[in-house]
C-alpha positions as CSV (number, residue, x, y, z in Angstrom):
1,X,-45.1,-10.3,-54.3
2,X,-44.8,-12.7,-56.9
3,X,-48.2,-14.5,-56.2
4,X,-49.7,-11.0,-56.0
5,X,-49.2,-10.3,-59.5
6,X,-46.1,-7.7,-59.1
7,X,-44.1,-10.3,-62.1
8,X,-43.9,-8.7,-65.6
9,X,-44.9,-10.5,-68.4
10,X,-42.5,-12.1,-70.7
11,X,-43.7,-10.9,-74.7
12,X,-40.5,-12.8,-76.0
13,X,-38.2,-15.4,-75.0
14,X,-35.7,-16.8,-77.0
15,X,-33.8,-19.9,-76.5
16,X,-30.9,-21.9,-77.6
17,X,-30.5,-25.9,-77.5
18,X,-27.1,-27.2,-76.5
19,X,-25.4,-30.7,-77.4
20,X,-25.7,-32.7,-74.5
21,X,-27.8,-30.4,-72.5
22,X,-31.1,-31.8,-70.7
23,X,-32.4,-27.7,-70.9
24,X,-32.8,-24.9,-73.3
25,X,-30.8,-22.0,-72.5
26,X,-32.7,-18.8,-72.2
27,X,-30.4,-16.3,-74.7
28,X,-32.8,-13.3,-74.6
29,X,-36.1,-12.1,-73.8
30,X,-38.2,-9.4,-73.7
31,X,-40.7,-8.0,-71.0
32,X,-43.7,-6.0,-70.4
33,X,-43.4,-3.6,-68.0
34,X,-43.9,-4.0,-64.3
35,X,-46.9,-3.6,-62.6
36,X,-47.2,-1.6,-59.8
37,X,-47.4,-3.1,-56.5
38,X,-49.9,-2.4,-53.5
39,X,-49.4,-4.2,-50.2
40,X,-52.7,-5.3,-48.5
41,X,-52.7,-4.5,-45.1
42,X,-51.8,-7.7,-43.7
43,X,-48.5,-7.5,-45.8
44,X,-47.7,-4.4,-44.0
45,X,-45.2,-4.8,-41.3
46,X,-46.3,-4.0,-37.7
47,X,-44.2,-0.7,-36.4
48,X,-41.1,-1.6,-34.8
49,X,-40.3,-5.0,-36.2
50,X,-36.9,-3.8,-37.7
51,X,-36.5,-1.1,-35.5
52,X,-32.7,-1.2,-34.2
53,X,-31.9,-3.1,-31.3
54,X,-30.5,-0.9,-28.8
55,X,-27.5,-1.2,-26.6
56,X,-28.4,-3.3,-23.3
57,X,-28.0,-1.9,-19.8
58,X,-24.9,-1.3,-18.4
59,X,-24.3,-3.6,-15.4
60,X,-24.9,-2.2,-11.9
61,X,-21.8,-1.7,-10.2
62,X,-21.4,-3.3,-6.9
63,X,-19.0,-1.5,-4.5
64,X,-16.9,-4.2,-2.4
65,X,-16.0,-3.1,1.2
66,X,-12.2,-3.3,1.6
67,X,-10.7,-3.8,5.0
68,X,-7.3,-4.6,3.8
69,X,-7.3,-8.3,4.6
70,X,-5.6,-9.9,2.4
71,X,-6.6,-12.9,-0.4
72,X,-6.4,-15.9,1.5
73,X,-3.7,-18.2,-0.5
């Protein structure tokens, strides 16, 4: 979005220097408003990409013919 030019402009910024620090400190600043923002087309997600996952199957039962033997130990 950034590279598209959706980033406000910055009309004022100011700074303050600290003792010791390598950076200005950014104490205010003031901004234009925000352009509005139009996706091209190839920004545009395809349908269904964050469409909930649903549940997966259910297992197929498998019935178990029971003779009455018993477990062998």
């Amino acid at each position: 979005m950034a590279s598209e030019g959706c980033l406000a402009k910055a009309l004022a910024i100011t700074v303050k220097r600290v003792a010791g620090e390598r950076f200005e400190q950014v104490a205010k600043c003031r901004l234009a408003p925000k352009p509005a923002w139009t996706p091209k087309p190839a920004m545009i997600p395809e349908p269904g990409w964050n469409d909930p996952i649903d549940d997966p199957p259910a297992p197929e039962l498998v019935s178990v013919d029971d003779d009455g033997d018993d477990i062998p130990f």
